[in-house]
C-alpha positions as CSV (number, residue, x, y, z in Angstrom):
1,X,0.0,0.0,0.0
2,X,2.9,2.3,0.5
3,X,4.8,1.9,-2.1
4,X,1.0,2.7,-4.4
5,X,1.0,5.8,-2.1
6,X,3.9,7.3,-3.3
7,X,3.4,6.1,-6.8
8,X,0.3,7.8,-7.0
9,X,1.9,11.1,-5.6
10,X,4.6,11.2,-8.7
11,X,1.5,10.4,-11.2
12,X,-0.2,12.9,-9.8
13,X,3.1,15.6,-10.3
14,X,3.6,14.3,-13.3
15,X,-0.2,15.3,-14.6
16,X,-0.2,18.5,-12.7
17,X,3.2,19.0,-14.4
18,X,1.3,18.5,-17.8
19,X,-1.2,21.7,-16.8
20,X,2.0,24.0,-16.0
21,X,4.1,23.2,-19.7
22,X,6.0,20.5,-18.3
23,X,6.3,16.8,-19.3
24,X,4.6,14.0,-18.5
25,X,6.6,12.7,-15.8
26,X,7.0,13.3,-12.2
27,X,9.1,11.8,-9.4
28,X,9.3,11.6,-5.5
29,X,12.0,11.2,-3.5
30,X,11.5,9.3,0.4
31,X,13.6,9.4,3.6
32,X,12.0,7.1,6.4
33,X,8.9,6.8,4.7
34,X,8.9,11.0,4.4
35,X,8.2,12.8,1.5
36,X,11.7,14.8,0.8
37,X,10.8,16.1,-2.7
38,X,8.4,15.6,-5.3
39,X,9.0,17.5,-9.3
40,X,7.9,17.3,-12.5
41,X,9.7,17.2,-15.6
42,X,11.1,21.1,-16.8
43,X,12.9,20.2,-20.1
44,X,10.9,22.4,-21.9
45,X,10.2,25.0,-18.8
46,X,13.6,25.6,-18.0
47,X,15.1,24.9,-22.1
48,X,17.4,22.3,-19.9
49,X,17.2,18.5,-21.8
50,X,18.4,17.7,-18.5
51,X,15.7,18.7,-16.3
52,X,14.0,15.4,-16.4
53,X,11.6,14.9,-13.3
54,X,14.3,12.7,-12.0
55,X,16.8,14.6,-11.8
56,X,14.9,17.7,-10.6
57,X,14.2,15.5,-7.8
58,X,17.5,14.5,-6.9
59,X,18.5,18.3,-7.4
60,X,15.8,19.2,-4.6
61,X,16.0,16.7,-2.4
62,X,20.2,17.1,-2.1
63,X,19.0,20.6,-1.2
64,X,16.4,19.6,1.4
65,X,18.9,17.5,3.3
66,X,22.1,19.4,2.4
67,X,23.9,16.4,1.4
68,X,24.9,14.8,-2.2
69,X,24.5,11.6,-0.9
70,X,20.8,10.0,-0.8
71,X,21.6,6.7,0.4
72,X,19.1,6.2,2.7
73,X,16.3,7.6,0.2
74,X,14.2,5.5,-2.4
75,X,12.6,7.1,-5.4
76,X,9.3,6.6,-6.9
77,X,9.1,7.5,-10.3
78,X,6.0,7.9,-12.6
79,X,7.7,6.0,-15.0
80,X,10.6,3.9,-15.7
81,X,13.6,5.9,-15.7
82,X,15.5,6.2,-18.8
83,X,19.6,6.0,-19.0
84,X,20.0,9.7,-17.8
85,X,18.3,9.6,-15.1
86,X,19.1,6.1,-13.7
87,X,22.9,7.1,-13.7
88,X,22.0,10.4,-11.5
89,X,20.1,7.5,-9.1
90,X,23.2,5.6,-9.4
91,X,25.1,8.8,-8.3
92,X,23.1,10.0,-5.6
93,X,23.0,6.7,-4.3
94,X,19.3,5.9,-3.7
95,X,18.8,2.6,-2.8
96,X,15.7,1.4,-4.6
97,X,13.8,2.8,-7.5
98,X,9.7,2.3,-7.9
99,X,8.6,3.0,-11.4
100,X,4.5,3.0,-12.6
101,X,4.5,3.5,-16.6
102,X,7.6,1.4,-18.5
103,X,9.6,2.8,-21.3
104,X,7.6,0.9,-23.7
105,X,4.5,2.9,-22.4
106,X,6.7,6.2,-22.9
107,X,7.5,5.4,-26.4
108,X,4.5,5.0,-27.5
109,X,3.7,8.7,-25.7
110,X,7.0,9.8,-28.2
111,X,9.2,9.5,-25.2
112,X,11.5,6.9,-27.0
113,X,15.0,6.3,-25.6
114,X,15.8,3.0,-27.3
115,X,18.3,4.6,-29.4
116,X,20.4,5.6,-26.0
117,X,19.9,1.8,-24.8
118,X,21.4,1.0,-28.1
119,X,24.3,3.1,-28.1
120,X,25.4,2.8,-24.6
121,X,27.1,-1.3,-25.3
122,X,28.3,-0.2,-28.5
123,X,32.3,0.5,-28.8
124,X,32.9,4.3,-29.4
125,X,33.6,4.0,-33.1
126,X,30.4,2.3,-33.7
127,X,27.8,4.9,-32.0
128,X,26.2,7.2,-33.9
129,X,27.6,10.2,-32.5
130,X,31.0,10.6,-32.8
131,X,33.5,10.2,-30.1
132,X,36.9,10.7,-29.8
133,X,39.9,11.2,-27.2
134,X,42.2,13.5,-27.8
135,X,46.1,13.7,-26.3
136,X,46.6,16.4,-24.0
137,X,49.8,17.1,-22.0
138,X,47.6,18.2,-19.3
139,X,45.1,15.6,-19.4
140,X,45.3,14.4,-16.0
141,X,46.5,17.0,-14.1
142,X,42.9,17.7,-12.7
143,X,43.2,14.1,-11.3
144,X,47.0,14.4,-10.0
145,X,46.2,17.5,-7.6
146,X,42.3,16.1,-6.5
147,X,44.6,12.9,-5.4
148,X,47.0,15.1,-3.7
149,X,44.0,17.0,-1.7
150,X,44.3,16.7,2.1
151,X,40.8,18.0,2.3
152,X,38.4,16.3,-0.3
153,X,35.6,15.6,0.4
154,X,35.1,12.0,-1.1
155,X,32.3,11.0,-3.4
């Protein structure tokens, strides 16, 4: 019953998202059985293709609890999320994901991400859009002086 709960509450941002110019999506984000964060999808709002509902939730709910680090968060999500947004759960850490609609149903809705699903096994010469390392003398410098950082904060 829970779990339909909080299903029902991203379904419901995710049409009420529809009435303000968003997308059809929308996600909530749960510590302890707490409502953290609940948003919509703002692609087109915000002219941001990452602004998936997501990801706006992660965004928020990082924010509610000062911390990058949702690990002891789940996400409900009003559908299944696609590669973008599954790596920022990844990231942040959440520990389980709930999904209503699949990525099947979001196709058909002209959501379709099966050309990222596609791409993502494929070697780098054989995607579609190119991709290419270049040499740079300074290429991991960034990396050298992060490893010699007394006071990182690790992630």
């Amino acid at each position: 019953m829970k779990h339909e709960f909080f299903l029902t509450k991203a379904i419901e941002k995710a049409m009420e998202n529809i009435e303000n110019g968003g997308g059809p999506f929308g996600a909530v984000i749960v510590k302890e059985g707490e409502i953290i964060a609940t948003c919509g999808n703002s692609v087109t709002i915000d002219n941001d293709p990452t602004a998936h509902a997501e990801v706006n939730c992660i965004r928020e709910a990082c924010k509610v609890l000062n911390t990058f680090d949702l690990s002891d968060c789940v996400i409900y999500s009003s559908c299944e999320p696609c590669p973008m947004c599954l790596s920022a759960i990844y990231w942040a850490r959440i520990q389980h994901i709930y999904y209503a609609a699949t990525r099947k149903d979001a196709a058909l809705a002209g959501f379709d991400d099966q050309h990222i699903y596609d791409e993502i096994p494929l070697k780098e010469e054989d995607r579609s859009l190119p991709i290419e390392k270049v040499t740079h003398t300074l290429s991991v410098l960034p990396f050298d002086k992060w490893r010699n950082k007394e006071d990182k904060t690790e992630y």
